[in-house]
N, C-alpha and C positions, 0 to 999 in steps of 0.2 A: 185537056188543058184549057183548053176554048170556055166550057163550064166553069172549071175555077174562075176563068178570066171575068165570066160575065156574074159570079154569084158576088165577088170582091168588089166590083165596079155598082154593081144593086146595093151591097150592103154601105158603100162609101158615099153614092149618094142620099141614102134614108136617113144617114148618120148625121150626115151635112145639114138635111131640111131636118133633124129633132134639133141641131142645135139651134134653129130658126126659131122653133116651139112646136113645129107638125110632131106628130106622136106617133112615130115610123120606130119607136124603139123594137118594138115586139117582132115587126117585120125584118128587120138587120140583123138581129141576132139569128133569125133564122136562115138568112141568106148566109152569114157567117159561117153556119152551122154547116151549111150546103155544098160551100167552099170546101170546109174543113172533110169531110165526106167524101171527095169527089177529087180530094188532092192527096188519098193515103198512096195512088202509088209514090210519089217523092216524097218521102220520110222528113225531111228538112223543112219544106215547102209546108205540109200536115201541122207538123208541130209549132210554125210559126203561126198559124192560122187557128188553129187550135189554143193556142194559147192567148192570140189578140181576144179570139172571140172570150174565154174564160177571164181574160180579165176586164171587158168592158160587161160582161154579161155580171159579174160580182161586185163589181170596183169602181164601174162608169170609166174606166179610162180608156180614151181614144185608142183605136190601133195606131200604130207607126205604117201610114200606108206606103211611104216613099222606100221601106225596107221591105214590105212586103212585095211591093211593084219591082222593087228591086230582085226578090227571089221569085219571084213569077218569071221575069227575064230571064233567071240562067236559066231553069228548068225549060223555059223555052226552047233557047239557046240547044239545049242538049238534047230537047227531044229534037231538034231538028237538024239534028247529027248523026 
């Protein structure tokens, strides 16, 4: 979980400094990518990540971090149950 935590927190910051104009795009999507990887055991958690990353990797639209922060919680939450 710690890897998800830390590949979402890399891709959020990259994300942050391109829309400054730094050119971390290529780098984010891969951290996303990382995330997404590294988060298939919780099926839920995966496919939100998964799908932030496919649609700013296609579409340029931001992830929804404050939902994704939000399901990194519960999965937290429950692994630590």
């Amino acid at each position: 979980m710690e890897c998800v935590e830390k590949h979402l927190g890399a891709a959020y910051v990259l994300l942050t400094e391109t829309n400054d104009g730094y050119a971390h795009r290529l780098r984010a999507i891969g951290h996303l990518h990382e995330a997404e990887d590294e988060s298939q055991e919780w099926g839920e958690l995966h496919k939100a990540i998964r799908g932030a990353r496919k649609d700013y990797q296609t579409d340029g639209v931001m992830p929804d971090w404050q939902a994704l922060e939000d399901l990194l919680g519960e999965v937290s939450a429950d692994c630590s149950n």
